[in-house]
SETI-82271 format. One record per residue: residue number from 1; chain; x negated, y negated, z negated of N, C-alpha, C in turn. Coordinates in pm, whole numbers, padded with zeros to 5 digits. Each point is the difference from the previous one (the first is absolute). Layout:
<rs>
<r><seq>NUM</seq><mol>A</mol><n_X>X</n_X><n_Y>Y</n_Y><n_Z>Z</n_Z><ca_X>X</ca_X><ca_Y>Y</ca_Y><ca_Z>Z</ca_Z><c_X>X</c_X><c_Y>Y</c_Y><c_Z>Z</c_Z></r>
...
</rs>
This chain:
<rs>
<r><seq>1</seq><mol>A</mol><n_X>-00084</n_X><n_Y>00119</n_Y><n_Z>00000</n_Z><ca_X>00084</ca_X><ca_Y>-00119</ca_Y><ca_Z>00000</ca_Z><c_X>-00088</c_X><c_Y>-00125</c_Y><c_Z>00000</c_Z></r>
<r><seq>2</seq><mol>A</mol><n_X>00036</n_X><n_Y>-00104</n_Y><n_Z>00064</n_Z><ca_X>-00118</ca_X><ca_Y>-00106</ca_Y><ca_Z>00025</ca_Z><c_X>00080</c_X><c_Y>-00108</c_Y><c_Z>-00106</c_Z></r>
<r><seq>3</seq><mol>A</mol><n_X>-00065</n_X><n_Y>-00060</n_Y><n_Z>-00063</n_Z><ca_X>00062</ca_X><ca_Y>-00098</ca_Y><ca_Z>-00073</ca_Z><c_X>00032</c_X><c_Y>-00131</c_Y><c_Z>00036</c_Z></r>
<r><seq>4</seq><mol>A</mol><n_X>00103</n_X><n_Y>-00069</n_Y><n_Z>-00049</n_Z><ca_X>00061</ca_X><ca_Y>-00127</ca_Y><ca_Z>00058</ca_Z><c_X>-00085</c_X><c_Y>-00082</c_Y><c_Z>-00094</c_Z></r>
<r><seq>5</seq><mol>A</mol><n_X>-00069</n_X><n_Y>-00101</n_Y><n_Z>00105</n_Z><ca_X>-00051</ca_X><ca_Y>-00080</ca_Y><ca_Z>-00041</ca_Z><c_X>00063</c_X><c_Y>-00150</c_Y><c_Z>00004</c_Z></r>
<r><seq>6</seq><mol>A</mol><n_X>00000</n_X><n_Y>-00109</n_Y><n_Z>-00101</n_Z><ca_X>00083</ca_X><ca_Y>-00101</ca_Y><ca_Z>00018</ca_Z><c_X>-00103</c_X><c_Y>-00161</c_Y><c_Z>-00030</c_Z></r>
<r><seq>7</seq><mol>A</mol><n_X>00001</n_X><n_Y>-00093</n_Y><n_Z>00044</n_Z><ca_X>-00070</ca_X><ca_Y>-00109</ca_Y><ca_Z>-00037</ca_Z><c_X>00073</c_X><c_Y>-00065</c_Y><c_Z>-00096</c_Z></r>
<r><seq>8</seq><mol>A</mol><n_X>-00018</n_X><n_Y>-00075</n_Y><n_Z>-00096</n_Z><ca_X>00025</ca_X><ca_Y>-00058</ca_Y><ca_Z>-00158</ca_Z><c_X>-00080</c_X><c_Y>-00091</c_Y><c_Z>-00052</c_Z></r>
<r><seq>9</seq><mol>A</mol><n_X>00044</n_X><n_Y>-00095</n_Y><n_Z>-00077</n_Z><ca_X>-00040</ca_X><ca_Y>-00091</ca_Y><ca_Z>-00085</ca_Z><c_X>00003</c_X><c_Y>00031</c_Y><c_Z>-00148</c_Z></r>
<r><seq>10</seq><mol>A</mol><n_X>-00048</n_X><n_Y>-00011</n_Y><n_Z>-00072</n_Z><ca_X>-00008</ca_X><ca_Y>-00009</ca_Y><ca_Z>-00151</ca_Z><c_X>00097</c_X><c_Y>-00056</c_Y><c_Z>-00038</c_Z></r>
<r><seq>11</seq><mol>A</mol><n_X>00072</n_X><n_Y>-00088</n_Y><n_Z>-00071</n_Z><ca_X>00101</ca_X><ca_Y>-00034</ca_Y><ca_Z>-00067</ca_Z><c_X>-00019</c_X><c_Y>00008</c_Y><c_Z>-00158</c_Z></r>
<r><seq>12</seq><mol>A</mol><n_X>-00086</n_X><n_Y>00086</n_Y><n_Z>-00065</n_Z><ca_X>-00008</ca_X><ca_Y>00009</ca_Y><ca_Z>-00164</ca_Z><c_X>-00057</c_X><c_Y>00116</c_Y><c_Z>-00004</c_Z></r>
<r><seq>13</seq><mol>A</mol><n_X>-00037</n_X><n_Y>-00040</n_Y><n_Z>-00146</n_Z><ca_X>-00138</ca_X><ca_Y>00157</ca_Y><ca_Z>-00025</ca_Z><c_X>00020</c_X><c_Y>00030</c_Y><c_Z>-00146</c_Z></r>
<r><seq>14</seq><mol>A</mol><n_X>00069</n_X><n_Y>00125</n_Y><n_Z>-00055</n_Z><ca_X>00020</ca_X><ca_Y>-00021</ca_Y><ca_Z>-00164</ca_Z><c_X>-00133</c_X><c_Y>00015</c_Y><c_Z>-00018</c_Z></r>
<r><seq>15</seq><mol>A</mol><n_X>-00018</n_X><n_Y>-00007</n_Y><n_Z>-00133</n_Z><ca_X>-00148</ca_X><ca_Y>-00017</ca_Y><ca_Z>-00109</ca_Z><c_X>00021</c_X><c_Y>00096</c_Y><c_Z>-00017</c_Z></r>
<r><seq>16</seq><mol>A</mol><n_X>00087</n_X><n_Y>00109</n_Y><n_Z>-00049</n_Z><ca_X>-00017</ca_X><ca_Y>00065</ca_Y><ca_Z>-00059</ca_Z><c_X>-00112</c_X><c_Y>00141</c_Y><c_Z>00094</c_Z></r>
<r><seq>17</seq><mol>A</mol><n_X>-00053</n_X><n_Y>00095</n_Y><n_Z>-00054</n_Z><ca_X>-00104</ca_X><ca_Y>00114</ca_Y><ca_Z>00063</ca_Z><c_X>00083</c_X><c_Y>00148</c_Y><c_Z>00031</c_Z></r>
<r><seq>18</seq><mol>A</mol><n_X>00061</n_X><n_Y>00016</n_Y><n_Z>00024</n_Z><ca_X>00081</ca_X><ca_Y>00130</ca_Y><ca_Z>-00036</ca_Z><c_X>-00122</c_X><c_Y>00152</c_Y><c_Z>00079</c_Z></r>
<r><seq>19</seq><mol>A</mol><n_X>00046</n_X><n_Y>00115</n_Y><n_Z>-00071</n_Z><ca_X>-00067</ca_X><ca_Y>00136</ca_Y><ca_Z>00026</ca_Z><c_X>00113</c_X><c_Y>00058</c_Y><c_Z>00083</c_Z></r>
<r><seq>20</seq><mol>A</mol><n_X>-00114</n_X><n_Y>00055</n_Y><n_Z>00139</n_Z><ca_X>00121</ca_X><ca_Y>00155</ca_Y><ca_Z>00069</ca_Z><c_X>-00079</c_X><c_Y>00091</c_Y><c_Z>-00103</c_Z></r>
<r><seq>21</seq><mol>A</mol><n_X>00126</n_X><n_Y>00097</n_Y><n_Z>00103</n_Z><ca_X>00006</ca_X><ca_Y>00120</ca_Y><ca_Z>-00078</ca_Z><c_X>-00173</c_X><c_Y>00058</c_Y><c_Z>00036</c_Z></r>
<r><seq>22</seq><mol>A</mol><n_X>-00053</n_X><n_Y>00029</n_Y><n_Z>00108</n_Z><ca_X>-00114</ca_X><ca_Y>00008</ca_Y><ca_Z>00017</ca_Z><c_X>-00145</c_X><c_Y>-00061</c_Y><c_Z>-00081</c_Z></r>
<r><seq>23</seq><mol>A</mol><n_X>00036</n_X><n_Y>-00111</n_Y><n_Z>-00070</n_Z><ca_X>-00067</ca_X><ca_Y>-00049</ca_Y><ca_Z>-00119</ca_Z><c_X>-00049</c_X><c_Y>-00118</c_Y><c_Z>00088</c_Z></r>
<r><seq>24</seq><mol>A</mol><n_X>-00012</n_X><n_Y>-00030</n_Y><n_Z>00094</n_Z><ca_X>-00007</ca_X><ca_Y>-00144</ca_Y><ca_Z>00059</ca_Z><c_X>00077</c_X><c_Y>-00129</c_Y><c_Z>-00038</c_Z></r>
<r><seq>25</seq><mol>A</mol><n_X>-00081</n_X><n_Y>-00097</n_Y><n_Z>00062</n_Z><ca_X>00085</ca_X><ca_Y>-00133</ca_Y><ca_Z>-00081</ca_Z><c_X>00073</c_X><c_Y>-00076</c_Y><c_Z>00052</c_Z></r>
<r><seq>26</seq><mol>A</mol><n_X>00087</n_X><n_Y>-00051</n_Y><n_Z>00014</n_Z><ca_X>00039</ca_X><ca_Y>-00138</ca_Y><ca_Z>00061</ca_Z><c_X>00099</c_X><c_Y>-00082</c_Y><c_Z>00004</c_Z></r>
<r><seq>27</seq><mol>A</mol><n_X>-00015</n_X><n_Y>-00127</n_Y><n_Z>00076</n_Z><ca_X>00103</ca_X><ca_Y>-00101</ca_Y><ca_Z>-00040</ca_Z><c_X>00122</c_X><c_Y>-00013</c_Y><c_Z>00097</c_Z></r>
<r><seq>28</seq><mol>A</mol><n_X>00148</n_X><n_Y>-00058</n_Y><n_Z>-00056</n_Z><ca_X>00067</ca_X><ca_Y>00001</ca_Y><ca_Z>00068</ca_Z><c_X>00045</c_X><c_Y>-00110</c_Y><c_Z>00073</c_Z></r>
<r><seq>29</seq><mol>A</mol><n_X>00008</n_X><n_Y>-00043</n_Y><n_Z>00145</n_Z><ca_X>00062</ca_X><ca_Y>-00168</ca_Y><ca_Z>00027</ca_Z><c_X>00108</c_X><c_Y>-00007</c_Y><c_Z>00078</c_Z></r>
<r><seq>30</seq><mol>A</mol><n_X>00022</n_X><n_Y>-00091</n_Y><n_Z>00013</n_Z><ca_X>00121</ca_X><ca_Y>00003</ca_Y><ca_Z>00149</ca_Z><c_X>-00022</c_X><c_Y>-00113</c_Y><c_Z>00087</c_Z></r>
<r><seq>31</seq><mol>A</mol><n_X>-00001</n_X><n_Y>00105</n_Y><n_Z>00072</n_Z><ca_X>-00025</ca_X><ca_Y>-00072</ca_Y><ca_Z>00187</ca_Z><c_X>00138</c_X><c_Y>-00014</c_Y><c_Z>00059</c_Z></r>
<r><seq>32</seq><mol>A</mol><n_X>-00024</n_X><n_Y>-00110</n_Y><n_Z>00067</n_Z><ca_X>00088</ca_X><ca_Y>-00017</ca_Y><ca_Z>00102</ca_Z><c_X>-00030</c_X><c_Y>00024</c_Y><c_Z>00155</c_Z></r>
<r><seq>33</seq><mol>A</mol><n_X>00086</n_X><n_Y>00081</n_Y><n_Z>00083</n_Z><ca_X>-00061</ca_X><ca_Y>00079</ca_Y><ca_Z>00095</ca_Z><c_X>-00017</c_X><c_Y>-00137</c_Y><c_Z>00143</c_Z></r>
<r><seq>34</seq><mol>A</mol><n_X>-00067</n_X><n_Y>00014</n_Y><n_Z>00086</n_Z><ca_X>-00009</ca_X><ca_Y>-00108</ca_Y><ca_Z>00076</ca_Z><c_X>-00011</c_X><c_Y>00078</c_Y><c_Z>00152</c_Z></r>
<r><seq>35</seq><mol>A</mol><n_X>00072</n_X><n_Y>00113</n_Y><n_Z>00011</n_Z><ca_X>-00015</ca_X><ca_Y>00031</ca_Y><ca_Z>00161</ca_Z><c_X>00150</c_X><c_Y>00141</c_Y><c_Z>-00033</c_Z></r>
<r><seq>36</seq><mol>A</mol><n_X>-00032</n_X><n_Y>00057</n_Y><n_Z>00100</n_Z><ca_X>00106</ca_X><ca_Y>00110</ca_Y><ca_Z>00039</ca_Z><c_X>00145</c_X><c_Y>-00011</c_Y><c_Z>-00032</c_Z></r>
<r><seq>37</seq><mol>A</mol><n_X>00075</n_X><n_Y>00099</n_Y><n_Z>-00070</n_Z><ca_X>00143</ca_X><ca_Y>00015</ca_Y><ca_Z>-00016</ca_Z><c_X>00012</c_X><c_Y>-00089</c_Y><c_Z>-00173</c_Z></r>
<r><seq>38</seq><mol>A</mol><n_X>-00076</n_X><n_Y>-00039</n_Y><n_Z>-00036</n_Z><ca_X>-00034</ca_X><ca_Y>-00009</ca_Y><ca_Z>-00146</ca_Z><c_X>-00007</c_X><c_Y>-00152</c_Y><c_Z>-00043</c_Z></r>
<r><seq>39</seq><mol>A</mol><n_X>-00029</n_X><n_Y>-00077</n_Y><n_Z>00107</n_Z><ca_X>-00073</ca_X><ca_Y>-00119</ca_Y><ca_Z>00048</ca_Z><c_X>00108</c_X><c_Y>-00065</c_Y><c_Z>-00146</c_Z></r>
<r><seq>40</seq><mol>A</mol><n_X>-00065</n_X><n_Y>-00116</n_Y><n_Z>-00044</n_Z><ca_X>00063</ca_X><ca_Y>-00101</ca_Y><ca_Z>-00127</ca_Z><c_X>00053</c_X><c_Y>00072</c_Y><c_Z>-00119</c_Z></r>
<r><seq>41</seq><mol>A</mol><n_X>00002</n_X><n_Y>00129</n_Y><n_Z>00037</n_Z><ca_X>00056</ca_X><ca_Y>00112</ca_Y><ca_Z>-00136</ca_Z><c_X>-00152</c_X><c_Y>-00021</c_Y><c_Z>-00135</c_Z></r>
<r><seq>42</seq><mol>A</mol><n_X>00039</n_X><n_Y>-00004</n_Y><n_Z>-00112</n_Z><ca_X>-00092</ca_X><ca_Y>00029</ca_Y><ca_Z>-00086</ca_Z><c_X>00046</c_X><c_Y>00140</c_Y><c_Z>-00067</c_Z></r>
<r><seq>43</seq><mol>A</mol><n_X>-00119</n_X><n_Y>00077</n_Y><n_Z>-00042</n_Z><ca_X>-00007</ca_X><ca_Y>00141</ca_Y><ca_Z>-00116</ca_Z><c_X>-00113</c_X><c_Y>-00030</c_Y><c_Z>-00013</c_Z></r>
<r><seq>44</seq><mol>A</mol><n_X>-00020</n_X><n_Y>00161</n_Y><n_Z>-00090</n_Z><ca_X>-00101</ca_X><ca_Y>-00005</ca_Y><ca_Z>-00103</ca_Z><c_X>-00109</c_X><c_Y>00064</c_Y><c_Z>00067</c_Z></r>
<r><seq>45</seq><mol>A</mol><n_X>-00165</n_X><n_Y>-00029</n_Y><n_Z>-00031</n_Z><ca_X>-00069</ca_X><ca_Y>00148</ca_Y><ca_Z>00074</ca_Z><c_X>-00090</c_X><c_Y>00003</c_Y><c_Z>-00127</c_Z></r>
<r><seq>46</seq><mol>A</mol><n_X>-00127</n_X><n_Y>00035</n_Y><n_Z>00037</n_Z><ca_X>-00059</ca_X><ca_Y>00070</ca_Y><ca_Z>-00130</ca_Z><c_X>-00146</c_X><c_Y>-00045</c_Y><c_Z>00083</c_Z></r>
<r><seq>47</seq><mol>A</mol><n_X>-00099</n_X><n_Y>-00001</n_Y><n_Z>-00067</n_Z><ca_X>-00159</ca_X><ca_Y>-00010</ca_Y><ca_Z>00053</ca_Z><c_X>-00058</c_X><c_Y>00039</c_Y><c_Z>-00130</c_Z></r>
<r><seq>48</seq><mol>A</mol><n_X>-00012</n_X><n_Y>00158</n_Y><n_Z>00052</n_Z><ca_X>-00117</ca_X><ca_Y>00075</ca_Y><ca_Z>-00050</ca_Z><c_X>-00146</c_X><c_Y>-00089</c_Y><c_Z>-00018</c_Z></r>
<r><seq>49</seq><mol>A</mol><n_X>-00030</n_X><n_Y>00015</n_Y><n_Z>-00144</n_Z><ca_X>-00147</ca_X><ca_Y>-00094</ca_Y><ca_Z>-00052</ca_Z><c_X>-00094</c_X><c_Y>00142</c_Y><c_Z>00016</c_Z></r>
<r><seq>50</seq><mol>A</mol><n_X>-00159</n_X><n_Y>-00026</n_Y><n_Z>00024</n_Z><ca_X>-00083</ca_X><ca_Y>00060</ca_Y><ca_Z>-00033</ca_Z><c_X>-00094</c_X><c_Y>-00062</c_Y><c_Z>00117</c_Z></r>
<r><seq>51</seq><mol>A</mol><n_X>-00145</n_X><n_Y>00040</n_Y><n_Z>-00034</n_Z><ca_X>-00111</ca_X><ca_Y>-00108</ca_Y><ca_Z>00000</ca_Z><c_X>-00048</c_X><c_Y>00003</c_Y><c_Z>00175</c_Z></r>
<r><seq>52</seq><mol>A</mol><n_X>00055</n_X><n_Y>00079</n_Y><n_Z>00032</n_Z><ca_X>-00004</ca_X><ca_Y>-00017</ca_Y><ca_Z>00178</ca_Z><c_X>00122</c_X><c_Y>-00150</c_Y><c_Z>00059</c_Z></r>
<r><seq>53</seq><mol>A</mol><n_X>00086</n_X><n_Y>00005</n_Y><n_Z>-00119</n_Z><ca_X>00141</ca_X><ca_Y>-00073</ca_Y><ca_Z>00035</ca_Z><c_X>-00040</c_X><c_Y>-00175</c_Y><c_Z>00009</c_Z></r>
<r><seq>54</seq><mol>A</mol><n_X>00024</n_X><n_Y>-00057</n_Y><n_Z>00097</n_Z><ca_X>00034</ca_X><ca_Y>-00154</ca_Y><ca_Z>-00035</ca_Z><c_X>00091</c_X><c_Y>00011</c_Y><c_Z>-00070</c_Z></r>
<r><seq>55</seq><mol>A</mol><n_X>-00039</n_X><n_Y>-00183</n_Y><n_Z>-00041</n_Z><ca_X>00189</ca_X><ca_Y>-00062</ca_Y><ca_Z>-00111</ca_Z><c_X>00083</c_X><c_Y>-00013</c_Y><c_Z>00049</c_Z></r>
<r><seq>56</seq><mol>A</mol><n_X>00121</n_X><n_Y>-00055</n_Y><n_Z>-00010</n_Z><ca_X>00095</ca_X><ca_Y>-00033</ca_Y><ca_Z>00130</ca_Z><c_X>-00005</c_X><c_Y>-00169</c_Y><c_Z>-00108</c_Z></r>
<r><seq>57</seq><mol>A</mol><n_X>00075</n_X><n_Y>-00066</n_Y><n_Z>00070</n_Z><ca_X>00054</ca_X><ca_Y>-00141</ca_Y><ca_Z>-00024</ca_Z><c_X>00148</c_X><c_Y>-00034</c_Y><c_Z>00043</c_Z></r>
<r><seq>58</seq><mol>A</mol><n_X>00063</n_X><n_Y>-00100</n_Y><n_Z>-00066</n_Z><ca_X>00124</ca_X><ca_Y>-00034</ca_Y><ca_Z>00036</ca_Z><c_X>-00017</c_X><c_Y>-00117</c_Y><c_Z>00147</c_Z></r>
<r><seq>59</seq><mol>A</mol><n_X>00060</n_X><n_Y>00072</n_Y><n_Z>00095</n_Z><ca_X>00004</ca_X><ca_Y>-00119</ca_Y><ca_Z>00088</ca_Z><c_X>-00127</c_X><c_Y>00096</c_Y><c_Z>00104</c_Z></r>
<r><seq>60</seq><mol>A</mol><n_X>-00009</n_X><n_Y>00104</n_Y><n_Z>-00053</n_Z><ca_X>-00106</ca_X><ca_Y>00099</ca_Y><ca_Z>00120</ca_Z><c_X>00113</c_X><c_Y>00089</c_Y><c_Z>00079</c_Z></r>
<r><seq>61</seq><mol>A</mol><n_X>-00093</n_X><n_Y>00013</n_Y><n_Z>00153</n_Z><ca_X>00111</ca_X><ca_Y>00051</ca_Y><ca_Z>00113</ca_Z><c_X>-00125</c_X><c_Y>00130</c_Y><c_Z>-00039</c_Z></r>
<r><seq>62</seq><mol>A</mol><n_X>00142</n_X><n_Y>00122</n_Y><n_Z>-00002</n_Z><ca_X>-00035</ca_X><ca_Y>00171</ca_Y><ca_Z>-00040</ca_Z><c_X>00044</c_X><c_Y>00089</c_Y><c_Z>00104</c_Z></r>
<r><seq>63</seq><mol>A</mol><n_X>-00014</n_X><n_Y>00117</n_Y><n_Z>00023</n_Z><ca_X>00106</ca_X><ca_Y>00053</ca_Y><ca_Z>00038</ca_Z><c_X>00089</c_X><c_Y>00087</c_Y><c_Z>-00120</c_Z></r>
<r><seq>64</seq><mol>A</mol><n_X>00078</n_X><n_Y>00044</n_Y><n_Z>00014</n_Z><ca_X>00102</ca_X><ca_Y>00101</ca_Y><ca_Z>-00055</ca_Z><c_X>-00014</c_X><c_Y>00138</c_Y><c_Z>00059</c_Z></r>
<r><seq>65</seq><mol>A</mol><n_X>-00048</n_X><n_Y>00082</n_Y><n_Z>-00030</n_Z><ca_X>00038</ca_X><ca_Y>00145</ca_Y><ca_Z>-00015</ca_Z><c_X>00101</c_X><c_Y>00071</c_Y><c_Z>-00050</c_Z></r>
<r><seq>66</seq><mol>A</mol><n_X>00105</n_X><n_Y>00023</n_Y><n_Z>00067</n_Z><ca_X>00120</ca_X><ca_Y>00092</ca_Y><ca_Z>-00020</ca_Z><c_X>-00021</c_X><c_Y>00164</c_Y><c_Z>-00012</c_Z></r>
<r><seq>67</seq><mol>A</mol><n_X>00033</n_X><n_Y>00018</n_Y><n_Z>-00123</n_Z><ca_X>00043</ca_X><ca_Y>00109</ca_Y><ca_Z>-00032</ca_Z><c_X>00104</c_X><c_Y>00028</c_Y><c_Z>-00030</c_Z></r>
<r><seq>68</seq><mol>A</mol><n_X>00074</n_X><n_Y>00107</n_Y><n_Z>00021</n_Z><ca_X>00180</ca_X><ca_Y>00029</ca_Y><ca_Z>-00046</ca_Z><c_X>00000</c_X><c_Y>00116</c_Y><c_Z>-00145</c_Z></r>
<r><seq>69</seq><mol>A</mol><n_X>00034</n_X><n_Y>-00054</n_Y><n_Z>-00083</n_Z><ca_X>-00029</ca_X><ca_Y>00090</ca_Y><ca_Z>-00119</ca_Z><c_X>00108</c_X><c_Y>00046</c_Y><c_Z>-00030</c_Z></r>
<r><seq>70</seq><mol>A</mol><n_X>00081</n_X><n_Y>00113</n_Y><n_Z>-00003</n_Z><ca_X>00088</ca_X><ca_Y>00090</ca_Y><ca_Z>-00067</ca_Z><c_X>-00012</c_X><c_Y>00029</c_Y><c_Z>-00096</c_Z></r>
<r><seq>71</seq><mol>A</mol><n_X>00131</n_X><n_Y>-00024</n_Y><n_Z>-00113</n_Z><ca_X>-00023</ca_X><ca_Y>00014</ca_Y><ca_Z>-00152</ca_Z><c_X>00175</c_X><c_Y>00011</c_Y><c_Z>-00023</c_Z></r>
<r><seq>72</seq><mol>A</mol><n_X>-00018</n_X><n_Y>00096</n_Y><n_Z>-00035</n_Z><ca_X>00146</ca_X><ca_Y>00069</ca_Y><ca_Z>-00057</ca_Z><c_X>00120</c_X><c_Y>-00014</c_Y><c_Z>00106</c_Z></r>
<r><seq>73</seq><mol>A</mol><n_X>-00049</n_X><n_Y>00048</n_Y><n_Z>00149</n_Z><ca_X>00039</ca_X><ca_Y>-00038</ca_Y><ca_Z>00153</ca_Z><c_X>00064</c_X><c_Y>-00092</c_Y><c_Z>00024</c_Z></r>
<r><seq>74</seq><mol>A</mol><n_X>-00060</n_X><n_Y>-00121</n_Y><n_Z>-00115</n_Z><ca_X>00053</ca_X><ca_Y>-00135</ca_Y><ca_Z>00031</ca_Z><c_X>-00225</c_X><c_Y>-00046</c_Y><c_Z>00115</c_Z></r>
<r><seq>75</seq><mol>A</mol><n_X>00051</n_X><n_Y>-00059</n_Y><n_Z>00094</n_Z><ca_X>-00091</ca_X><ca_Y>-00040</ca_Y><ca_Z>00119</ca_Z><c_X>-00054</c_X><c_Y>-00133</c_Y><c_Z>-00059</c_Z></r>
<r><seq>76</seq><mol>A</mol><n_X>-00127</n_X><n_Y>-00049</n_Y><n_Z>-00004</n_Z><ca_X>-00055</ca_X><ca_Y>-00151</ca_Y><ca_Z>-00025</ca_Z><c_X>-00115</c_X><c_Y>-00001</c_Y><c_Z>00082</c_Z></r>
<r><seq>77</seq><mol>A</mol><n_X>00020</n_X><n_Y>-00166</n_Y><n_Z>00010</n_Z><ca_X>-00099</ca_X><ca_Y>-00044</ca_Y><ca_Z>00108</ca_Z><c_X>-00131</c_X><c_Y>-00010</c_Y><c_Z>-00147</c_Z></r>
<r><seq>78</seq><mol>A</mol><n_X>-00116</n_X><n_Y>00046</n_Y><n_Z>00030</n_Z><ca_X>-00140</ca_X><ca_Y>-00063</ca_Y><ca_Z>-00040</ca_Z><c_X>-00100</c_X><c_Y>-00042</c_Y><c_Z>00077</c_Z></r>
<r><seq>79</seq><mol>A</mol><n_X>-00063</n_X><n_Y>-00096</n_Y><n_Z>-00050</n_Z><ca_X>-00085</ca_X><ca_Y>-00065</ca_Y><ca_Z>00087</ca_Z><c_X>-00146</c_X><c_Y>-00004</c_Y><c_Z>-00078</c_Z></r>
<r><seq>80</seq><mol>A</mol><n_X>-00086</n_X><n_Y>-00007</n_Y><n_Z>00129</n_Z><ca_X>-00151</ca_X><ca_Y>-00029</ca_Y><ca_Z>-00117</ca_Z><c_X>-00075</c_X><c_Y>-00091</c_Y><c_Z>00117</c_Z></r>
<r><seq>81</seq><mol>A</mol><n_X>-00037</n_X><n_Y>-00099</n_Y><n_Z>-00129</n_Z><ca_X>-00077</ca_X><ca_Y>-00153</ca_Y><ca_Z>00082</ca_Z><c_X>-00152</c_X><c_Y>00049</c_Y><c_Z>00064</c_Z></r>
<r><seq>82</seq><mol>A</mol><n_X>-00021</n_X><n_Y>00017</n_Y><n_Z>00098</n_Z><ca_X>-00157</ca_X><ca_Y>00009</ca_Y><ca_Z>00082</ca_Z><c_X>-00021</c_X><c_Y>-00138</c_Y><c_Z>00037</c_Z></r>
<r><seq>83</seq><mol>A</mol><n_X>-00123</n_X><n_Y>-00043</n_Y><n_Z>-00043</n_Z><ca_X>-00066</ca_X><ca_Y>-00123</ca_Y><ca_Z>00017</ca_Z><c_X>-00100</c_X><c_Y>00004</c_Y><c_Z>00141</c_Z></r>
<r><seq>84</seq><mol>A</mol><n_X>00023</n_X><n_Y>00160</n_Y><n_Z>00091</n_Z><ca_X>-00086</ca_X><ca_Y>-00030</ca_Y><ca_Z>00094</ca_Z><c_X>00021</c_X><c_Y>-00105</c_Y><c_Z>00136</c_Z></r>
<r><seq>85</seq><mol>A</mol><n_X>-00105</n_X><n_Y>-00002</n_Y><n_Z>00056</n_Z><ca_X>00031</ca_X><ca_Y>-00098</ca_Y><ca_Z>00104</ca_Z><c_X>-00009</c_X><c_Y>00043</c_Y><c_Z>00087</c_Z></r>
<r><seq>86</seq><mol>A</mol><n_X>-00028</n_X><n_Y>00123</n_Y><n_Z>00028</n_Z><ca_X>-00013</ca_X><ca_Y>00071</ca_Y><ca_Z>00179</ca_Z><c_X>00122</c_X><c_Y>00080</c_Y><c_Z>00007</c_Z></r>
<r><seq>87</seq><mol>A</mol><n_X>00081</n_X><n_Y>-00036</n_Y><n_Z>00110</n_Z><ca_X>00117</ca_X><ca_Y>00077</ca_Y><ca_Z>00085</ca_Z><c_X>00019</c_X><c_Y>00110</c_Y><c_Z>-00071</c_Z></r>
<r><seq>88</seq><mol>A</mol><n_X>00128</n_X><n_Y>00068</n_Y><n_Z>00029</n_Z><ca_X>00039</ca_X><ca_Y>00137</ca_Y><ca_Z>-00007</ca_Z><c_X>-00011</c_X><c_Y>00069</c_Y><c_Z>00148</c_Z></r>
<r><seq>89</seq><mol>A</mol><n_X>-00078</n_X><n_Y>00125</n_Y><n_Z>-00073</n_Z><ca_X>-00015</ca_X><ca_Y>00121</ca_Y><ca_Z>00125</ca_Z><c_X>00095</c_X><c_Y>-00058</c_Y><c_Z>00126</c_Z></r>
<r><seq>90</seq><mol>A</mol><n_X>00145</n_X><n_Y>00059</n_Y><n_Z>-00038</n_Z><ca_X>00163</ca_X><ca_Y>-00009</ca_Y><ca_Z>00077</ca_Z><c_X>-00014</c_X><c_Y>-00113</c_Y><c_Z>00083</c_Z></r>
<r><seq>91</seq><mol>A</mol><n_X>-00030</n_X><n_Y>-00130</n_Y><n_Z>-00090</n_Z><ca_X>00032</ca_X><ca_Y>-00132</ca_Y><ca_Z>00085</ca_Z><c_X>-00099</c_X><c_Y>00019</c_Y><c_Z>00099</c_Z></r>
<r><seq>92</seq><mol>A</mol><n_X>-00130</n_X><n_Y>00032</n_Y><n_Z>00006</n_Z><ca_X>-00084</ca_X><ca_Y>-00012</ca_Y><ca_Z>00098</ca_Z><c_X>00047</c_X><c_Y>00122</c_Y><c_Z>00130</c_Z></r>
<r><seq>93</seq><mol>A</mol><n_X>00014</n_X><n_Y>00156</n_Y><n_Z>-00065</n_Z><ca_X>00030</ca_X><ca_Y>00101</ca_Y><ca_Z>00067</ca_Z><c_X>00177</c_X><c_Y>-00112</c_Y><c_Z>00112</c_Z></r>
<r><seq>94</seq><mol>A</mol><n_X>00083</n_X><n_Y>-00029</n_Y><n_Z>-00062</n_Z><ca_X>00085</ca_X><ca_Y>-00084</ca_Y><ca_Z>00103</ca_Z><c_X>-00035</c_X><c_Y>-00118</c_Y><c_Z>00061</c_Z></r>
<r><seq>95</seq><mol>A</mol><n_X>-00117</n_X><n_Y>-00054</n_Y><n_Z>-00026</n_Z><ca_X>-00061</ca_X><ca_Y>-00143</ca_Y><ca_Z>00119</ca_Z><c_X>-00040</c_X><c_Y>00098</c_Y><c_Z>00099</c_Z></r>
<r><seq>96</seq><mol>A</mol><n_X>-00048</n_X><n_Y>00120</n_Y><n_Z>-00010</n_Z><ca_X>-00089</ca_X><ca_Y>00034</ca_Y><ca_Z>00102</ca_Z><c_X>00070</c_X><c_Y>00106</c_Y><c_Z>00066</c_Z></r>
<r><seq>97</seq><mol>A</mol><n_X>00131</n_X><n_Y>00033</n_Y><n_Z>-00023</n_Z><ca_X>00090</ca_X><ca_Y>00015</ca_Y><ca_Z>00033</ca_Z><c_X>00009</c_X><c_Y>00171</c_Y><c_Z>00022</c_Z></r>
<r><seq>98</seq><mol>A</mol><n_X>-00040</n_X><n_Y>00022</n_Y><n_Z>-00103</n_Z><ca_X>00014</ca_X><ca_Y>00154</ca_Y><ca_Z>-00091</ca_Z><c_X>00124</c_X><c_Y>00048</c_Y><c_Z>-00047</c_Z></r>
</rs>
């Protein structure tokens, strides 16, 4: 499954540090989405901390990573903030008309 990737703005960043279940760390913010079916919608995403990770900032353009999480076969959108700056695989594989 290839993942939906979305472009986003920051909007807010709690303080607080929270733990996954995996024992990793991180904070939670909400973006507001700035492209696709999503465009002016705000939710929540998450940016995994650890020492490979940039910070994020309020008022920084991210993308969104969609994941669909099933939990008690009620369906939710999750998202996780990537601070990278080079393309997705997909977008390039469709310029070149793959």
């Amino acid at each position: 499954m290839t993942a939906k990737v979305f472009g986003a703005k920051i909007v807010s960043i709690l303080e607080e540090v929270k733990t996954k279940s995996n024992g990793k760390q991180y904070l939670t913010a909400t973006v507001e989405f700035t492209d696709g079916p999503l465009v002016g919608k705000t939710y929540f995403a998450q940016r995994t901390l650890g020492e490979n990770k940039s910070a994020i900032a309020v008022g920084q353009n991210v993308r969104a990573i969609l994941e669909i999480v099933e939990r008690d076969g009620v369906k939710r959108p999750f998202f996780e903030i990537s601070t990278s700056i080079v393309d997705d695989a997909d977008s390039l594989m469709a310029l070149l008309g793959q």
